[in-house]
C-alpha positions in Angstrom: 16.3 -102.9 -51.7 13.1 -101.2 -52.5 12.1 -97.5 -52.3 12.1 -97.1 -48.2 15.1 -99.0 -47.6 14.2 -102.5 -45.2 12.4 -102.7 -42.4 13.2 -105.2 -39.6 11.3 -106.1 -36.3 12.7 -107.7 -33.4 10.0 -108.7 -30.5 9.9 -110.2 -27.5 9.2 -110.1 -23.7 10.5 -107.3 -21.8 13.7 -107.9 -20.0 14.8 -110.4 -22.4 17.1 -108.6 -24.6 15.2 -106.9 -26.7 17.2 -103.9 -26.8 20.4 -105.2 -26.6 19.6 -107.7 -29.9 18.7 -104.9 -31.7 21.7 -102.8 -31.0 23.6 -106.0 -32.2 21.5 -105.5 -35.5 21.9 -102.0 -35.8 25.6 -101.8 -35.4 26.3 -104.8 -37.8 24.2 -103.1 -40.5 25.8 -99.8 -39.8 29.2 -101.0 -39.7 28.6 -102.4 -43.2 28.2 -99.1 -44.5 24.5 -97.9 -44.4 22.7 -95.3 -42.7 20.5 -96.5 -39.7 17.2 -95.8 -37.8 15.9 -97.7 -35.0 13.0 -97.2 -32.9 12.1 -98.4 -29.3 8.8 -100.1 -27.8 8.6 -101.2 -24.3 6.0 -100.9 -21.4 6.3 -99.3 -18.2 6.6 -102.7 -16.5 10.2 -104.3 -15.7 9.8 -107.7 -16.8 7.2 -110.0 -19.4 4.8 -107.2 -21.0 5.8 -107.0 -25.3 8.6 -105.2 -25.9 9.6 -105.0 -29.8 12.5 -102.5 -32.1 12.0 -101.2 -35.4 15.1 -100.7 -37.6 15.4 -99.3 -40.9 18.0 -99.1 -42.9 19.3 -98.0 -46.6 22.3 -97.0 -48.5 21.1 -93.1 -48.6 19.9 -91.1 -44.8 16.8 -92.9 -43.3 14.9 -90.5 -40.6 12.1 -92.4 -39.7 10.6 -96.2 -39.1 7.7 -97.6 -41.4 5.3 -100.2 -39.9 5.6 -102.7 -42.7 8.7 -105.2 -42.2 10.4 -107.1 -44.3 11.8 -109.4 -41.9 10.2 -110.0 -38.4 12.6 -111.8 -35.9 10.9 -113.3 -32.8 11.8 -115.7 -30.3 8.2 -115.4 -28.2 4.3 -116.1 -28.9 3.1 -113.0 -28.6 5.1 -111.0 -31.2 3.8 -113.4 -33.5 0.3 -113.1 -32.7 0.5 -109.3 -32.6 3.1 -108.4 -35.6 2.2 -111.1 -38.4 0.2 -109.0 -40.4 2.4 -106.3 -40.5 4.7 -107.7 -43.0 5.0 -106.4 -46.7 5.0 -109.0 -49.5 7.8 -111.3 -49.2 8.5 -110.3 -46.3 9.6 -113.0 -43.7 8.6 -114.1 -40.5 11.7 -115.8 -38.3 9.9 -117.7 -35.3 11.3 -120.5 -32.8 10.0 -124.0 -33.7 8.8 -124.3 -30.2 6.3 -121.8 -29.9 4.3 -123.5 -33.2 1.4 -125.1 -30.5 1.2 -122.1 -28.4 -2.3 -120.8 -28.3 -3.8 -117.1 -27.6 -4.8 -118.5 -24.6 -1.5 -119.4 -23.1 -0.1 -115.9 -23.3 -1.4 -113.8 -20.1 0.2 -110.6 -21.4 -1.9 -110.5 -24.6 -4.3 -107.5 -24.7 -7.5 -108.4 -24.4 -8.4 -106.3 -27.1 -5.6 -108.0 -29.4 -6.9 -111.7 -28.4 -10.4 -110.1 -29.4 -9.6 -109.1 -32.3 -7.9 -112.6 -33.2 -10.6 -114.6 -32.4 -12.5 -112.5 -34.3 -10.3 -113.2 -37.9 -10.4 -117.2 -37.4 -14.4 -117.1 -35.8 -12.3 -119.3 -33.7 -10.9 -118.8 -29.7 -8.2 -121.1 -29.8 -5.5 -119.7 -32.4 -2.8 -121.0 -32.2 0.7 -119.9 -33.8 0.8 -122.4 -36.8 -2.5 -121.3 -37.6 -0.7 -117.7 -37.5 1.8 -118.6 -39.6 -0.7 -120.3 -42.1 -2.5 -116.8 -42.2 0.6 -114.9 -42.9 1.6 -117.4 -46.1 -1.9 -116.4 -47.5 -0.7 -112.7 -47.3 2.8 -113.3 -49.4 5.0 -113.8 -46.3 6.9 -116.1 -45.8 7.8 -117.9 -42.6 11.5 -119.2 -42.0 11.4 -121.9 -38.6 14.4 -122.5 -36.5 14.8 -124.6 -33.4 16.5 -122.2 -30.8 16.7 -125.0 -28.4 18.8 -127.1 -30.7 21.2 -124.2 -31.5 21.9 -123.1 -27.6 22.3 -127.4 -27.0 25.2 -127.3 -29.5 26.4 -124.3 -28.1 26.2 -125.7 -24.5 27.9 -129.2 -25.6 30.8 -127.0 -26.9 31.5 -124.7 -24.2 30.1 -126.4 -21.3 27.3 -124.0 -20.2 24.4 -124.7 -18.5 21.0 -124.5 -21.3 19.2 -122.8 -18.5 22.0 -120.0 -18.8 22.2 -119.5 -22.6 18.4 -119.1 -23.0 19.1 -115.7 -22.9 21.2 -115.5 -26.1 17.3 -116.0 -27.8 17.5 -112.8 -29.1 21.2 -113.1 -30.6 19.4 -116.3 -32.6 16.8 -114.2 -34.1 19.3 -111.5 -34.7 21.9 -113.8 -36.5 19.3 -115.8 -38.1 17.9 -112.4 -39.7 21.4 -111.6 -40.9 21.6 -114.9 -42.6 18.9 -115.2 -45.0 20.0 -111.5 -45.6 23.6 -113.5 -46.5 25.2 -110.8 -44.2 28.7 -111.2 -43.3 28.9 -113.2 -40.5 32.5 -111.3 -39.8 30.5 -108.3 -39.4 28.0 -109.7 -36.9 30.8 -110.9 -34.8 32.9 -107.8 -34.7 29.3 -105.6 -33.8 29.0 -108.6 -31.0 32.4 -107.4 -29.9 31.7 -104.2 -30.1 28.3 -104.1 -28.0 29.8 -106.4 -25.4 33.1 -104.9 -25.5 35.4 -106.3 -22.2 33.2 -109.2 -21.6 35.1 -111.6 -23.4 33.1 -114.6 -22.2 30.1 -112.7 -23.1 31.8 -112.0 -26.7 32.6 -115.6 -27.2 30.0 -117.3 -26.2 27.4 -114.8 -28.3 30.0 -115.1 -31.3 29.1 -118.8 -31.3 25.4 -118.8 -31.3 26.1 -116.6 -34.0 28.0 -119.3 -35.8 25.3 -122.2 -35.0 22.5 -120.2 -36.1 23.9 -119.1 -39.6 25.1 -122.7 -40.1 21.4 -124.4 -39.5 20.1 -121.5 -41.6 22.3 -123.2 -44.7 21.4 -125.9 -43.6 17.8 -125.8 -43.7 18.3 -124.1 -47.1 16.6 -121.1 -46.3 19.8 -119.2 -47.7 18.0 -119.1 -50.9 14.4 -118.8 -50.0 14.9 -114.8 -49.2 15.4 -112.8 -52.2 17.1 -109.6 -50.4 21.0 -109.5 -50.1 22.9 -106.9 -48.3 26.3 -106.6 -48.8 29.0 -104.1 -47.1 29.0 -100.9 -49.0 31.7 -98.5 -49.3 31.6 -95.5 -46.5 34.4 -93.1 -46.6 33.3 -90.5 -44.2 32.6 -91.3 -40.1 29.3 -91.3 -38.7 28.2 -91.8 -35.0 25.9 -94.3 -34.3 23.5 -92.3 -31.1 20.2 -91.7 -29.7 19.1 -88.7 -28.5 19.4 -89.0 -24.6 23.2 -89.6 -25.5 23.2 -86.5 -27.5 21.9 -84.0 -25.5 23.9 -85.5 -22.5 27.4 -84.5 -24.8 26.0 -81.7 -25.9 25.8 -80.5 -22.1 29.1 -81.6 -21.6 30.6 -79.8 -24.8 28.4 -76.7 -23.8 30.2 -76.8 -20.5 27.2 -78.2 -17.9 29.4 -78.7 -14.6 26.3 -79.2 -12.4 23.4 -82.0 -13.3 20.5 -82.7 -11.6 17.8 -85.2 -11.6 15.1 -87.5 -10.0 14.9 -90.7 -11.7 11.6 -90.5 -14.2 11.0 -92.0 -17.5 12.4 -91.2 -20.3 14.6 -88.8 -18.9 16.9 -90.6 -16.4 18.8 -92.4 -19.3 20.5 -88.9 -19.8 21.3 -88.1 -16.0 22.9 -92.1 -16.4 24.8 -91.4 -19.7 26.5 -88.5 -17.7 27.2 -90.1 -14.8 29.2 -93.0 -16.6 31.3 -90.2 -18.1 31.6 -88.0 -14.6 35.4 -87.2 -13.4 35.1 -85.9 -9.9 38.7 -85.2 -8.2 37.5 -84.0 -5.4 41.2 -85.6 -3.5 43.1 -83.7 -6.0 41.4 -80.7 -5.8 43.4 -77.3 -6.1 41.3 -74.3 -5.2 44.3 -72.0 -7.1 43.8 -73.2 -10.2 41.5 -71.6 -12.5 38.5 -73.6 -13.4 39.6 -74.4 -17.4 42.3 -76.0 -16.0 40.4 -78.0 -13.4 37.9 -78.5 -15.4 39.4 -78.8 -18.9 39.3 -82.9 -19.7 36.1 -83.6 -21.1 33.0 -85.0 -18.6 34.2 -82.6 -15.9 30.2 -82.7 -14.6 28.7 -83.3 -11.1 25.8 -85.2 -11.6 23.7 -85.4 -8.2 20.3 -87.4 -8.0 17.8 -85.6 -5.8 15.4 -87.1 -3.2 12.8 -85.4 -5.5 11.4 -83.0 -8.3 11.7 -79.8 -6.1 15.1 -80.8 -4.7 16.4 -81.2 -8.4 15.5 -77.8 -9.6 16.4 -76.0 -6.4 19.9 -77.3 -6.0 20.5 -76.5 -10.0 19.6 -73.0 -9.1 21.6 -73.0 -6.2 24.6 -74.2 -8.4 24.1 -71.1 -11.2 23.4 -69.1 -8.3 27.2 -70.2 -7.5 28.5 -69.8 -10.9 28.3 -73.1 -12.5 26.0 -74.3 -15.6 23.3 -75.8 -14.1 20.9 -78.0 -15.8 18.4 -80.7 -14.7 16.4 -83.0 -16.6 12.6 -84.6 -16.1 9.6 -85.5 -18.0 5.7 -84.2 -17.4 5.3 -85.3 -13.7 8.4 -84.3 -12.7 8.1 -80.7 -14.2 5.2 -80.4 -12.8 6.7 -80.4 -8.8 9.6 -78.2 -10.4 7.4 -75.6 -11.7 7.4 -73.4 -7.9 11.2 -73.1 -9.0 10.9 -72.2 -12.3 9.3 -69.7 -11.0 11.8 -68.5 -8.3 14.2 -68.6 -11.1 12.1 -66.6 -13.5 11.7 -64.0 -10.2 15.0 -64.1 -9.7 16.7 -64.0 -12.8 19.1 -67.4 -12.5 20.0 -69.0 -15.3 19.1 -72.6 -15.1 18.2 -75.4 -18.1 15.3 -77.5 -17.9 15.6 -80.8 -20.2 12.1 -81.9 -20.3 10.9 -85.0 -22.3 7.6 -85.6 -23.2 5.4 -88.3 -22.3 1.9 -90.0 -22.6 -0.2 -88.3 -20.1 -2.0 -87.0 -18.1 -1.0 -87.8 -14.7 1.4 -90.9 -14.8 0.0 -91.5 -17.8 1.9 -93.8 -20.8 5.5 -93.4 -18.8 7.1 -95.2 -21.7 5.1 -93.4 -24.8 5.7 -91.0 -27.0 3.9 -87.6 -26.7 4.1 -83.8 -27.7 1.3 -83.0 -25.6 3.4 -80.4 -23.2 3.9 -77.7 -25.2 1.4 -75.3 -23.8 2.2 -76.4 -20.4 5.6 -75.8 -20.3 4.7 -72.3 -22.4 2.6 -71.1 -19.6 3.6 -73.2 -16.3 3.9 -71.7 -12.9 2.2 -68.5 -12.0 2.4 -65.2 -12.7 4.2 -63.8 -15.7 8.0 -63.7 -16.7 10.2 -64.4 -19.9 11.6 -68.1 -20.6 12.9 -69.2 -23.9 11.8 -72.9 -25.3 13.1 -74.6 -27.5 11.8 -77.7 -29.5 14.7 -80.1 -31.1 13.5 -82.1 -34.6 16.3 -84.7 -34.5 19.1 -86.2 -32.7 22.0 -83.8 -34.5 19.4 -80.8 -33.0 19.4 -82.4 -29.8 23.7 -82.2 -29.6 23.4 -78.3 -30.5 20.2 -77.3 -28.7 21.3 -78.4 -25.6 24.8 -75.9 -26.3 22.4 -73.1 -27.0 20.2 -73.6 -24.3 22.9 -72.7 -21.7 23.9 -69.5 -23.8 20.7 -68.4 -23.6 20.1 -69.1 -20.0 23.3 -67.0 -19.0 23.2 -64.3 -21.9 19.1 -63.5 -21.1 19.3 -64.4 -17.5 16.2 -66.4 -17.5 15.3 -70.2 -17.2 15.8 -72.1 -20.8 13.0 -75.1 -21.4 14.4 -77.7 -24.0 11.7 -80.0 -25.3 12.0 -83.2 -26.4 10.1 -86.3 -26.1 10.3 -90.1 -25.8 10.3 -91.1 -28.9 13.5 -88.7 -30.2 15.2 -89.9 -27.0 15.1 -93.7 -27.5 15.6 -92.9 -31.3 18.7 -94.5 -32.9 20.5 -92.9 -36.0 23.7 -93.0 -37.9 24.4 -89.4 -38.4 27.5 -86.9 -39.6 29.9 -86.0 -36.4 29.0 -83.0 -34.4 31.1 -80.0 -35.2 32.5 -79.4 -31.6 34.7 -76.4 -33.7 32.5 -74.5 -34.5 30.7 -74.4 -30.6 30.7 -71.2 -29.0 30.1 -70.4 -25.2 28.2 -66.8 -24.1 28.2 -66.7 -20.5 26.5 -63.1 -20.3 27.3 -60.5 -18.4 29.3 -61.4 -15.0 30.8 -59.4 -12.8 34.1 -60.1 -11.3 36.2 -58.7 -7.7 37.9 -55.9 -10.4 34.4 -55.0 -11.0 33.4 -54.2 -7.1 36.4 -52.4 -6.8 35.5 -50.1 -9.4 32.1 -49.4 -8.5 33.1 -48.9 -4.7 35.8 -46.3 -6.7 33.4 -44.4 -8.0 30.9 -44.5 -4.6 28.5 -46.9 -5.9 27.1 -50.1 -4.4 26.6 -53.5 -6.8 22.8 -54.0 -7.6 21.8 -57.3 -8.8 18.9 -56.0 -10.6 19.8 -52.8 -12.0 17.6 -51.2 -13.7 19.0 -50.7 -17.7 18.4 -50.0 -21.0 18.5 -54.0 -21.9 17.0 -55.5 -18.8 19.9 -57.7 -18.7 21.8 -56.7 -15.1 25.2 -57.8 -15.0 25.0 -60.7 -12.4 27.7 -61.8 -10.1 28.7 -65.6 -8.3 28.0 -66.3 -4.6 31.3 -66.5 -2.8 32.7 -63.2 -5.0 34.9 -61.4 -2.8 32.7 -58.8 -1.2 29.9 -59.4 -3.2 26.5 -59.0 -1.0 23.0 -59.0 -3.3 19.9 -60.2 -2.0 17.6 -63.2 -3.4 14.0 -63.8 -2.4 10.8 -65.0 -4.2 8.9 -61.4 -3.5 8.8 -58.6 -5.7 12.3 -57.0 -5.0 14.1 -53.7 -5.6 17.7 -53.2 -7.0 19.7 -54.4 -4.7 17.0 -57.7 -4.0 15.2 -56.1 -1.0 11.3 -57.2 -0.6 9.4 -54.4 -1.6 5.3 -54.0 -3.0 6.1 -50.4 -3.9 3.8 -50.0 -7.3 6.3 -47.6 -9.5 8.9 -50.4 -8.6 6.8 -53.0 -9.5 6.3 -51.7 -13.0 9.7 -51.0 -13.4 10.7 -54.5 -12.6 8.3 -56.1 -14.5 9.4 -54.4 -17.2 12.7 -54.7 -16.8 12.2 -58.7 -16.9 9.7 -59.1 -19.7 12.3 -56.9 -22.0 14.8 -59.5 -22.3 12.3 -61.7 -24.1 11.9 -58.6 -26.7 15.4 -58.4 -27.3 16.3 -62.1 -27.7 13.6 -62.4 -29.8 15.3 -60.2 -32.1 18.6 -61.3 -31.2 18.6 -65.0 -31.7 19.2 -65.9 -35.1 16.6 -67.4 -37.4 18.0 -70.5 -38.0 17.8 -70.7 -34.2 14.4 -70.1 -34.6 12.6 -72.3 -37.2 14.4 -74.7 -40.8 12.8 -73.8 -43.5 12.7 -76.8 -46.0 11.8 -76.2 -50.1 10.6 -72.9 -49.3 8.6 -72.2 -52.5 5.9 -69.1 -53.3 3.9 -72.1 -55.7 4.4 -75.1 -53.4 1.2 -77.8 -53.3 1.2 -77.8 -49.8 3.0 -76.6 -46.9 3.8 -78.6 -43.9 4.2 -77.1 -40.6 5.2 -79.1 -37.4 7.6 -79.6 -34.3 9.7 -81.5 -32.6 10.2 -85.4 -33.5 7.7 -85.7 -36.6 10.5 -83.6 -38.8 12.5 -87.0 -39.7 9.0 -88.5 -41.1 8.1 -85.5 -42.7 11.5 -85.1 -44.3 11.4 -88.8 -45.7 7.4 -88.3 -46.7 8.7 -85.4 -48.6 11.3 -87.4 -50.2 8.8 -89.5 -51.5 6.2 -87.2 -52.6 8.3 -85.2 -54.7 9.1 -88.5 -56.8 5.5 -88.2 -57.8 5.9 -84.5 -58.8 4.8 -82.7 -55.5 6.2 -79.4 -54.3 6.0 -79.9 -51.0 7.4 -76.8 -48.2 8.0 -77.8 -44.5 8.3 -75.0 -41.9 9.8 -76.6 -38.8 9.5 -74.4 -35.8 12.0 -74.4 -33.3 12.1 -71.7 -30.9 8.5 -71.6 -28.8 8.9 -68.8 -26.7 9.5 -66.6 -28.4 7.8 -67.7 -30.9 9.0 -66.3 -34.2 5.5 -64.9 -34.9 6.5 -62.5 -38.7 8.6 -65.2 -40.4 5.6 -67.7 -39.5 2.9 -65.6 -41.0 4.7 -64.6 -43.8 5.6 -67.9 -44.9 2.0 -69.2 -44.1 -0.2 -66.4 -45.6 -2.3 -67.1 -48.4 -1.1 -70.7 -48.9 -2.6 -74.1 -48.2 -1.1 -75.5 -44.9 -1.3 -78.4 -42.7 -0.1 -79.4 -39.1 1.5 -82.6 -38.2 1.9 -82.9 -34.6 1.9 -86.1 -31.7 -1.2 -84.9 -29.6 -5.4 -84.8 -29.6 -5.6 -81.0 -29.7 -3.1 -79.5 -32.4 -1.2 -77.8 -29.9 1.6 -75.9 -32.0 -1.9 -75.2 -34.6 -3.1 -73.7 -31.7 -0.6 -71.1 -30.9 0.2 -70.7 -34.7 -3.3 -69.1 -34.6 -3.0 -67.4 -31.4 0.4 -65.4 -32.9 -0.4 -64.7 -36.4 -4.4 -65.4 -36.5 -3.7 -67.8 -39.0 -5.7 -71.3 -39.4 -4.2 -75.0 -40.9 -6.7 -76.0 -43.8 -5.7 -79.5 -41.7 -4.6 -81.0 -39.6 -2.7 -84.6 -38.7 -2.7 -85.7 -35.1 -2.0 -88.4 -33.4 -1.9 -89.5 -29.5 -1.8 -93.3 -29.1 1.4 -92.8 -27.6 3.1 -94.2 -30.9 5.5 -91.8 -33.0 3.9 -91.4 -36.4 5.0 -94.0 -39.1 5.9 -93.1 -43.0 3.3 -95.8 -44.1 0.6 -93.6 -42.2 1.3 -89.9 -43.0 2.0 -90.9 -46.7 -2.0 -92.2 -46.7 -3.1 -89.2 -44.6 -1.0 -86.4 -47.0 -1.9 -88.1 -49.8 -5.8 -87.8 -49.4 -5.2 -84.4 -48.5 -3.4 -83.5 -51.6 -6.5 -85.3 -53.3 -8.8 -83.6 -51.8 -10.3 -86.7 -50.0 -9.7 -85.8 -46.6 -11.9 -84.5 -43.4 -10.3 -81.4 -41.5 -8.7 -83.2 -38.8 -7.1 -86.8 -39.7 -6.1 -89.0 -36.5 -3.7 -91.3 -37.1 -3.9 -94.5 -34.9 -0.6 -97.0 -36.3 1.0 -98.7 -33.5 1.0 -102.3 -32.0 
């Protein structure tokens, strides 16, 4: 096992198992002991377009995917034609016998661009696969043939089954055959099998034995000993969770107590709004209005999870929901926050606490749907109109994504204000074997909330309840609709006290006030390892990196690797965006040779580092092909800047 662990590619059509082959791999390796990352590829299209999965895996943490495989599994044309090259020396290419005469020409969902730029390498417009594969043997890889349809005709002589039906076990195939000339455990294969199909016993058995055929015509063919890479089960003695980040924010809404989700289906963010609604108890039969709600509501997944006929309706009906006194949180991408933003607004106006999952996209417009991007980040800082306080946070990694989500609904109810968590694509299709989340140590800050007891006291001492008293904090202590005797008044106009319309100027000030103050006194409330991780921190360091969001895993593991070489490299990850932790940022960056790293065209976080602290990157990394950034590629960019070779701003463009 070299230096970044192995690399392995699975690629096919879309629809045909892509994903579900690779969680096959991915849990087998991980349940042999290592420590797993897998990325996702897909376009925006149901069914035929190239769909492909990078894992990575090693004995030690792996946070990010390189480019460069060691072993590419296919069981199509095109992820041959597009992936060959991309192999490292000695690196293996596992294909499907009958694919060897396919030409460019017969596959319609090959980019024109791609076909181009085949042609071009042969001076030829009729490449076909074998003259692929003879390409890839000049480059030190080394191409490992296996007739699929042989392996699923054994199968179906054995168990009865139609060919026509097992055609979709291709992917197991290139999975088990993958595993083989790895001499992997076939006992572990078949109990990750089990455990990825688990119930469907047919399903189980009759994936267990193309398993079996496909190891056996790999000894067969002898190509056992033509790999040199072994991976053998290695001891683990702790527990890890095997998760990707659309699963982790959706627990850590559960853990954090979200009772009422929202949503309109929109890539990538529906997969959470699914996640919770497989794990939704409603007992809406059993339902005893007398208890108190941590007894109703005390086994875990105790969510309503509602899909809207739209954007608006989403947001609307979560703020209706706090307004009521549950945790109320919906989830969306760019499009979608863009028909929510009149009710982040009326929630900013009104002071409701309400969460805002937003995952980033390719855009504008519709844009790349199924792409990664951080290109929001000034949009969601500054969407809707007119001016009132809202906290964003940015989470780096799928452990992030679990607690993040917790704080984001102590914030909302503590501050009074909506909460923007921001994610992206990439980080929520991510896979990774990580430690178990510390539920323990979770704590829930509901704010300030008035009760009945409360009323009674007030109308004790002649006073009415005002919603939006003015204070010394800003924060007014808020109070359910359907308290007993509780009247306040909500609107989206300027408002007194009590939440009647007025335009009166000295109110107006007083308001605004009132509502921008809470921002000042989070900002110095929130802890700072809420607000930013500081990595190496070092007063002599070579370089400093700065960055957000879903580049921290490659930056962690490019650091890894630098320091070998005898770098000092810092990383400054910042978390919180508004506000934005504007001393610690200039104090750590002043008088120091800095770069940014982020996944857009304009340097978005650069921008508002500047805008905070005045404070300029001596570079800067971008890149916005809708592909996350690879290990191979910032180690090339970094390095040249450490050398000196490099222009101001260095676009990185990896990514089939």
């Amino acid at each position: 096992m070299n230096n970044r662990g192995i690399s392995w590619l699975i690629g096919g059509a879309q629809g045909t198992g892509i994903e579900r082959g690779a969680s096959i791999f991915f849990t087998a390796i991980a349940m042999a002991g290592y420590y797993v990352f897998g990325k996702r590829e897909y376009h925006s299209n149901i069914m035929g377009e190239h769909s492909y999965y990078y894992v990575r895996f090693d004995s030690k943490p792996v946070y990010s995917h390189i480019e460069k495989y060691n072993i590419l599994a296919s069981y199509d044309a095109e992820t041959i034609f597009r992936h060959s090259l991309e192999g490292l020396p000695g690196s293996a290419i596992i294909y499907d016998t009958g694919y060897l005469n396919v030409k460019t020409k017969d596959v319609p969902t090959l980019d024109k661009r791609v076909r181009e730029d085949i042609h071009g390498r042969f001076n030829n417009n009729f490449v076909s696969i074998s003259d692929i594969i003879e390409e890839a043997k000049s480059y030190g890889i080394k191409s490992f043939p296996i007739n699929y349809k042989e392996i699923l005709n054994k199968v179906a002589l054995k168990t009865g089954e139609k060919l026509s039906e097992l055609t979709r076990m291709n992917n197991v195939i290139a999975v088990s055959a993958s595993l083989a000339i790895l001499k992997f455990d076939l006992a572990i294969l078949k109990k990750a099998i089990d455990r990825v199909f688990k119930g469907r016993k047919v399903v189980v058995k009759l994936n267990s034995l193309v398993a079996e055929e496909t190891y056996e015509m790999v000894n067969s063919l002898g190509y056992i000993n033509e790999f040199n890479i072994k991976i053998s089960p290695i001891e683990n003695k702790s527990k890890r969770l095997l998760i990707n980040g659309n699963q982790a924010i959706a627990l850590g809404k559960l853990v954090g107590g979200c009772r009422f989700q929202t949503y309109y289906p929109i890539t990538p963010a529906t997969d959470e709004s699914a996640y919770l609604e497989e794990h939704e108890i409603l007992d809406v039969e059993n339902y005893d209005p007398v208890k108190s709600e941590r007894e109703i509501l005390k086994g875990a997944g105790s969510i309503v999870v509602v899909e809207t006929e739209d954007e608006i309706a989403a947001i609307t009906m979560a703020l209706g929901a706090s307004l009521a006194g549950a945790r109320a949180s919906t989830s969306t991408s760019g499009p979608g926050f863009s028909l929510m933003v009149e009710g982040l607004g009326f929630a900013g106006m009104n002071e409701i606490p309400v969460v805002i999952t937003h995952y980033q996209r390719g855009g504008p417009s519709t844009g790349m749907p199924t792409r990664t991007e951080q290109g929001d980040l000034r949009f969601v800082l500054h969407a809707s109109h007119g001016e009132f306080p809202r906290i964003v946070i940015a989470s780096g990694d799928i452990s992030e994504c679990f607690y993040d989500a917790i704080r984001c609904f102590n914030y909302a109810e503590k501050y009074q204000l909506p909460v923007i968590h921001l994610v992206d694509r990439f980080l929520a299709h991510s896979v990774e074997t990580i430690e178990p989340f510390d539920i323990k140590s979770v704590r829930i800050d509901r704010g300030i909330i008035f009760d009945e007891n409360d009323l009674k006291k007030l109308k004790e001492g002649g006073e009415k309840y005002k919603r939006f008293i003015f204070n010394s904090t800003g924060i007014s202590p808020r109070i359910f609709l359907g308290t007993k005797n509780a009247v306040f008044w909500i609107t989206g106009d300027e408002h007194d006290e009590l939440g009647h319309i007025t335009e009166d100027p000295v109110i107006r000030d007083k308001m605004m006030e009132k509502r921008m103050k809470k921002i000042e006194i989070a900002e110095r409330e929130i802890p700072l390892e809420e607000k930013v991780n500081h990595f190496f921190p070092s007063y002599n360091s070579d370089l400093t990196i700065v960055s957000w969001g879903s580049t921290k895993g490659v930056i962690l593991d490019l650091i890894d690797e630098l320091s070998k070489e005898g770098y000092k490299i810092e990383f400054l990850q910042i978390r919180l965006m508004s506000p934005f932790p504007s001393n610690y940022v200039e104090k750590v960056l002043f008088n120091k040779k800095w770069i940014c790293v982020e996944n857009n065209y304009s340097g978005q976080l650069a921008g508002l580092i500047r805008e905070k602290t005045g404070l300029k990157p001596n570079n800067l990394i971008v890149k916005y092909n809708g592909r996350p950034i690879s290990l191979d590629e910032i180690y090339i960019a970094v390095k040249s800047i450490l050398e000196g070779k490099s222009s101001y701003k260095v676009v990185l463009r990896g990514g089939a």
